[in-house]
C-alpha positions as CSV (number, residue, x, y, z in Angstrom):
1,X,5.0,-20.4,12.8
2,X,2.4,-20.5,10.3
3,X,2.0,-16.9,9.3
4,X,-0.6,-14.8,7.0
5,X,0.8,-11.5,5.9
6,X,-1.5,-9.2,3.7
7,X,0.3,-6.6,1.6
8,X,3.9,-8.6,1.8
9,X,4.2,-7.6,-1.8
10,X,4.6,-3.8,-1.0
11,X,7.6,-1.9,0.3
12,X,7.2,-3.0,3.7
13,X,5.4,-6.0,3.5
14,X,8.4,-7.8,1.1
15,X,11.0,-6.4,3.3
16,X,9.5,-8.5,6.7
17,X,9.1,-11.4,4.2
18,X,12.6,-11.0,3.8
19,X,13.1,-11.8,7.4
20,X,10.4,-13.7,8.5
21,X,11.4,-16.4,5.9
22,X,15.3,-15.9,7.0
23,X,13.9,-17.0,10.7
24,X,12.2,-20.3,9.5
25,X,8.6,-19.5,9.5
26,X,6.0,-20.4,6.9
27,X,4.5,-17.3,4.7
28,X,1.7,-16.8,2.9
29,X,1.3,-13.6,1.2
30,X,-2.1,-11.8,-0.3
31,X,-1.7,-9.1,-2.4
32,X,-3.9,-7.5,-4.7
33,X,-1.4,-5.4,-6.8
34,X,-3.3,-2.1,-5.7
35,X,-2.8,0.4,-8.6
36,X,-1.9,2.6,-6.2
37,X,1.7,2.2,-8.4
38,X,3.2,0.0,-11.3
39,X,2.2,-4.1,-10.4
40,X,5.9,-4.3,-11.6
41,X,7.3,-3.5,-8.7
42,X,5.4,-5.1,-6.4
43,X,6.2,-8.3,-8.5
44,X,10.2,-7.5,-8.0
45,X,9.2,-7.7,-5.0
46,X,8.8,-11.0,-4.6
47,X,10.2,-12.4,-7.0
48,X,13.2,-14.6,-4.8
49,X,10.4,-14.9,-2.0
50,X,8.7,-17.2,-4.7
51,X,11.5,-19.0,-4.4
52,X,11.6,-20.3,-1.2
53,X,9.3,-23.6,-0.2
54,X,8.0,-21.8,2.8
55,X,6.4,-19.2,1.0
56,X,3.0,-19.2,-1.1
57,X,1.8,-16.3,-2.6
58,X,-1.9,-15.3,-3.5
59,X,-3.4,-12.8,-5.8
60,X,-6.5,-11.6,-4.5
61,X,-8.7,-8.7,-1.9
62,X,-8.9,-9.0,1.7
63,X,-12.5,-8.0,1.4
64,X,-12.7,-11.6,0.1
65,X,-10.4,-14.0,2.2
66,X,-12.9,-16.8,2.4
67,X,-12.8,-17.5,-0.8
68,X,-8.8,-16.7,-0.7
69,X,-8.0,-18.9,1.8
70,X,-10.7,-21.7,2.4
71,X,-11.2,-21.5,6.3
72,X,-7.0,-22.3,6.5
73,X,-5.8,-21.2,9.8
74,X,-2.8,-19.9,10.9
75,X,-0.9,-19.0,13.9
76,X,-0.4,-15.2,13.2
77,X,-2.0,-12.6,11.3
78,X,-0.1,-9.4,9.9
79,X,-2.2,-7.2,8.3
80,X,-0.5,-4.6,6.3
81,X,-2.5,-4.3,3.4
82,X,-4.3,-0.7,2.7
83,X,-5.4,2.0,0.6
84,X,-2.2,3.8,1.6
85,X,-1.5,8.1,1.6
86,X,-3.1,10.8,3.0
87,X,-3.6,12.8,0.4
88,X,-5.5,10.8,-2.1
89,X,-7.7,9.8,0.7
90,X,-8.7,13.2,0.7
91,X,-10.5,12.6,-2.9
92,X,-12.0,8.8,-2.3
93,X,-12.8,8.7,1.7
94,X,-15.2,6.0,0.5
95,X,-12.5,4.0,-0.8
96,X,-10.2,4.3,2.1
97,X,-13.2,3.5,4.4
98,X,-14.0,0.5,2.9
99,X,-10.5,-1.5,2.2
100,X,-8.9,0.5,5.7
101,X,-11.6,-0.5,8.0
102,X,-14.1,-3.2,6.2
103,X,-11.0,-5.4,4.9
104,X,-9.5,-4.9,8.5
105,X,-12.8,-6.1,10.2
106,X,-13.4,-8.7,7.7
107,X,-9.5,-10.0,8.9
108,X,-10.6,-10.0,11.9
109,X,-13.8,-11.8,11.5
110,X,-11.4,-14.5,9.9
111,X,-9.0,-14.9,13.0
112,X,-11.9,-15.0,15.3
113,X,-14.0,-18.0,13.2
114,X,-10.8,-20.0,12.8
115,X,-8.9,-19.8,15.8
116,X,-6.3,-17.4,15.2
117,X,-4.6,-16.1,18.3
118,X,-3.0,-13.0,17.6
119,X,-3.1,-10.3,15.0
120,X,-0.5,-7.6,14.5
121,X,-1.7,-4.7,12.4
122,X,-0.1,-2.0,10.4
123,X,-1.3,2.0,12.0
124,X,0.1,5.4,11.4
125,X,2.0,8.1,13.1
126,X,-1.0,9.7,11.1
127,X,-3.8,8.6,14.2
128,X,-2.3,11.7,16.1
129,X,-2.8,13.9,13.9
130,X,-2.2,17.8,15.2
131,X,-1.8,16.6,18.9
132,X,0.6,19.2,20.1
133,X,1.8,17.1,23.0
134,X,5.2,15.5,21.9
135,X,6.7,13.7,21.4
136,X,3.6,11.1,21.2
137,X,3.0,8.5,23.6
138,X,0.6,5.6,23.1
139,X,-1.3,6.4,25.8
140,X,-2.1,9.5,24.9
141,X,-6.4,9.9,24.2
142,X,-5.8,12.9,22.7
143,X,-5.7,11.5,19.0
144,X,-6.4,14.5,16.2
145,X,-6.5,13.0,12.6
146,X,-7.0,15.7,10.0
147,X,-7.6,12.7,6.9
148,X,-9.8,9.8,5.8
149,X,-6.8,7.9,5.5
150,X,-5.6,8.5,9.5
151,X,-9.1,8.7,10.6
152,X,-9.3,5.0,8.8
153,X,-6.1,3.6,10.7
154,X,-7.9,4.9,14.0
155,X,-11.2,3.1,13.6
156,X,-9.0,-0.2,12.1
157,X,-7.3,0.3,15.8
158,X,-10.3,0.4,17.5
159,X,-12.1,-2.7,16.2
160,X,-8.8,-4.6,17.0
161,X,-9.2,-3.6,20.7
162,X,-12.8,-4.8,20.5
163,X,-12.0,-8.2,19.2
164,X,-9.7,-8.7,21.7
165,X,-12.0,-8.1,24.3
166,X,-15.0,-10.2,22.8
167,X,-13.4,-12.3,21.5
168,X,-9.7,-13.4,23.0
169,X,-7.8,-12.0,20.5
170,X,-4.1,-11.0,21.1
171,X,-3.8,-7.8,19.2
172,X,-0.9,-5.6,18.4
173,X,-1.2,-2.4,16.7
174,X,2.2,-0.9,15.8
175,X,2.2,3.0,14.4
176,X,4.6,3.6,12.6
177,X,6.4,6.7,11.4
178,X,7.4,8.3,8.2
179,X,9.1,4.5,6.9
180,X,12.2,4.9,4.1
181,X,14.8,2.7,2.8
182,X,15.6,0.4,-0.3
183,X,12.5,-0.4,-2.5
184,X,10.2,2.7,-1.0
185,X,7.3,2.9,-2.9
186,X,8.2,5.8,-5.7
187,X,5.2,8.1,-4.3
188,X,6.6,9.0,-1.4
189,X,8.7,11.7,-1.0
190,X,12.5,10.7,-0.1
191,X,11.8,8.7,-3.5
192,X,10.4,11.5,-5.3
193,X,13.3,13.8,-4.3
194,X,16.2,11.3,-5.8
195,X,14.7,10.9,-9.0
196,X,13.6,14.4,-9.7
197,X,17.1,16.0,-8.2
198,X,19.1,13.3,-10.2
199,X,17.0,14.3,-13.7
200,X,17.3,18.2,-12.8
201,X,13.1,18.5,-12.8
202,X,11.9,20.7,-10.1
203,X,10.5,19.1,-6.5
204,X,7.1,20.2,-4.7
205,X,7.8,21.5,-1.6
206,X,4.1,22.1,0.0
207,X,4.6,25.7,2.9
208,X,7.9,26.8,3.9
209,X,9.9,23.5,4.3
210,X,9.7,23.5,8.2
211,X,6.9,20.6,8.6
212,X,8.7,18.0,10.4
213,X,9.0,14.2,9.9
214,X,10.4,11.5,12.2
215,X,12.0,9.1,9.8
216,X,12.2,5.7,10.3
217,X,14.5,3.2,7.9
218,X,12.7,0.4,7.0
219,X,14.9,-2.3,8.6
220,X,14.4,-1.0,11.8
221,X,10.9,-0.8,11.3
222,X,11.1,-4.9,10.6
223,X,12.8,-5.1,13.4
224,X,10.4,-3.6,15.5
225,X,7.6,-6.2,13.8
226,X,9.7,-9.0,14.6
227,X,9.7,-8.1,18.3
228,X,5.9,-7.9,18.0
229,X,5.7,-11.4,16.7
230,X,8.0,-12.9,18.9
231,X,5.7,-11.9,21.7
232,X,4.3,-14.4,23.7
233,X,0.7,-14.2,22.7
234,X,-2.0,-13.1,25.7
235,X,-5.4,-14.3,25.3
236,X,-7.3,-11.2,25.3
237,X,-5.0,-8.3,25.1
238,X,-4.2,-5.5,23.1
239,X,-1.4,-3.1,22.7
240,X,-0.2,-0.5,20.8
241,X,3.5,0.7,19.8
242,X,4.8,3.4,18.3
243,X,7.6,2.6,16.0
244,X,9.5,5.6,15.0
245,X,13.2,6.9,15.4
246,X,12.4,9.6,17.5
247,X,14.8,11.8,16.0
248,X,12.8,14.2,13.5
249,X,14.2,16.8,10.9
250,X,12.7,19.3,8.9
251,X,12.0,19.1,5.3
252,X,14.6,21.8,4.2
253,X,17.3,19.6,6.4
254,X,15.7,16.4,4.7
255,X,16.2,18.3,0.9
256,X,20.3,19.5,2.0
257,X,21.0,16.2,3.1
258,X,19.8,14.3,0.0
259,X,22.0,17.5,-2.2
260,X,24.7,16.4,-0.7
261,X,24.6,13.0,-1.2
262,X,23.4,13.5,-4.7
263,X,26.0,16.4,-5.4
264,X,23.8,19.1,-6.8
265,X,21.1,21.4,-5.7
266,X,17.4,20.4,-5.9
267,X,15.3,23.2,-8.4
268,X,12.0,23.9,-5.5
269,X,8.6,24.5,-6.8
270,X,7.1,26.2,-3.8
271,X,3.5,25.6,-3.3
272,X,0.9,26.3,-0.2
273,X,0.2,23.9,2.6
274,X,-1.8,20.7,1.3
275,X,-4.7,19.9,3.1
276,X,-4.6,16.7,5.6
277,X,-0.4,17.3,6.2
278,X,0.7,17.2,9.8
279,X,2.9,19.7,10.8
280,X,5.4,17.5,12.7
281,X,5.7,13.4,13.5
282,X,7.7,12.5,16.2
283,X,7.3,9.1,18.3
284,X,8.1,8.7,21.9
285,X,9.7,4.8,21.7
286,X,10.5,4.1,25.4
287,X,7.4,1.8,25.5
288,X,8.7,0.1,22.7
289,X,12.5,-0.4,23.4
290,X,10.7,-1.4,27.3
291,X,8.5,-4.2,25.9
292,X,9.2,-5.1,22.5
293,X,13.9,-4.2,22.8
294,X,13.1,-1.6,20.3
295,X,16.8,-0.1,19.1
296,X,16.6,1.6,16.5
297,X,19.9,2.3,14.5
298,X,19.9,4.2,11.5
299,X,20.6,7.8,11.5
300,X,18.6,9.4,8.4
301,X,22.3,10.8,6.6
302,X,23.1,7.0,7.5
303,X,19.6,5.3,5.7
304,X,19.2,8.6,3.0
305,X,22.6,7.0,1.5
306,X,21.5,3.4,1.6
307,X,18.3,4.4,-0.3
308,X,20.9,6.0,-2.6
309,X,22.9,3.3,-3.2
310,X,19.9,0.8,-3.7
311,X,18.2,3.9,-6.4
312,X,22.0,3.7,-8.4
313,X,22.1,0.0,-8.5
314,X,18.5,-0.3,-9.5
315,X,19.1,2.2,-12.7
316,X,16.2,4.5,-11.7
317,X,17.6,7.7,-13.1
């Protein structure tokens, strides 16, 4: 297939380029190199995907594809490209709004004027926000969002469901939950927590260590995507799947796993409660191990030494 992905320089965009380029199908990647972190990585990134015939990169905003892509069409659309964390949406909404929810609709507006039949999008175990009815289902109405940034994904959801109504559009939004592995981005906290621990600098810990995260390693979470584009596409549908382990663990488990690996004890800077965090993630799956064969594998002791391994071998101490 001939397949747009947006944000395929990021931690999990370049890991599903990794694989959608090992099954045979045709890339082309926009990325704007969001300063979100250092444009280094993201070119690291990328750099063997450059090497492949199959793949095309482009520097460039989805709130400008036109001009990006010159009406091309393709067969598949997988948006994950965003303003990303929940925290920092907290101090530019406006931001979030506009690249989360106007670069979403104006992919959208893309498909529909040139004939693209399905659309997968990147969501967030972050639309459920304080829902105290887990673990989450899908189906659940009861979303909660307590940040810009989730409240973002939810609308991004939304308009997806309405172009596939008005339009014939297949659309697939897939939430996922708490993603780690080789190459996560450094601002997130399982990458945080090796690098400070390893240099003997003290880590945040926001309360008393007993929010709660379903982890998800990041080659499950491709494995999940690949399922969704290997769908057979249905004119005018839309799902939603959460993509999760469904196994959570709470932050002071999280911390003592990664001291063991590492082989010393973490120095804890306790602060309060941050605004916007969720108390506990955890995804109810069966809808996606039904539809989509869904198996995820990797036990977080299992993925928290991978993500080890990868940190050692890329000299980030």
């Amino acid at each position: 297939m001939k397949i747009l992905v947006t944000g395929g320089a990021g931690f999990i965009g370049s890991h599903l380029c990794n694989a959608l380029l090992a099954a045979g199908h045709h890339v082309t990647n926009i990325d704007n190199f969001d300063t979100f972190y250092d444009k280094s990585i993201k070119l690291n990134n990328i750099v063997k995907h450059k090497k492949s015939a199959n793949y095309k990169f482009i520097e460039g905003d989805i709130l400008n594809l036109t001009a990006l892509l010159n009406n091309q069409s393709f067969d598949l659309i997988i948006h994950l490209a965003a303003k990303a964390g929940v925290r920092p949406s907290l101090e530019n909404p406006i931001a979030y709004h506009r690249v989360n929810v106007e670069g979403t609709l104006n992919l959208l507006e893309y498909a529909r004027h040139n004939n693209i039949p399905k659309f997968i999008f990147a969501s967030s175990s972050s639309v459920y926000g304080e829902n105290p009815s887990v673990p989450w289902r899908e189906n659940d109405t009861r979303l909660m969002p307590i940040s810009p940034y989730a409240a973002s994904k939810i609308s991004a959801e939304l308009l997806g469901k309405t172009y596939a109504t008005l339009f014939g559009l297949n659309f697939i939004a897939l939430r996922f939950f708490t993603v780690y592995g080789p190459g996560q981005r450094p601002d997130l906290a399982i990458h945080k927590f090796f690098k400070l621990i390893y240099n003997d600098k003290p880590i945040t810990v926001f309360g008393d260590g007993s929010t709660m995260r379903d982890y998800t390693f990041i080659d499950d979470i491709v494995s999940g995507i690949m399922s969704a584009v290997n769908l057979p596409t249905s004119k005018s549908e839309s799902e939603i799947f959460n993509l999760g382990n469904s196994d959570t663990i709470k932050l002071t488990e999280l911390i003592s796993e990664i001291e063991n690996i590492i082989g010393k004890k973490a120095i804890i800077n306790s602060l309060p409660e941050q605004t916007g965090d969720v108390s506990r993630t955890f995804a109810d799956i069966s809808k996606s191990k039904q539809i989509l064969d869904y198996n995820p594998k990797t036990k977080i002791a299992d993925g928290l030494k991978k993500f080890n391994n990868w940190y050692i071998q890329n000299n980030k101490k």
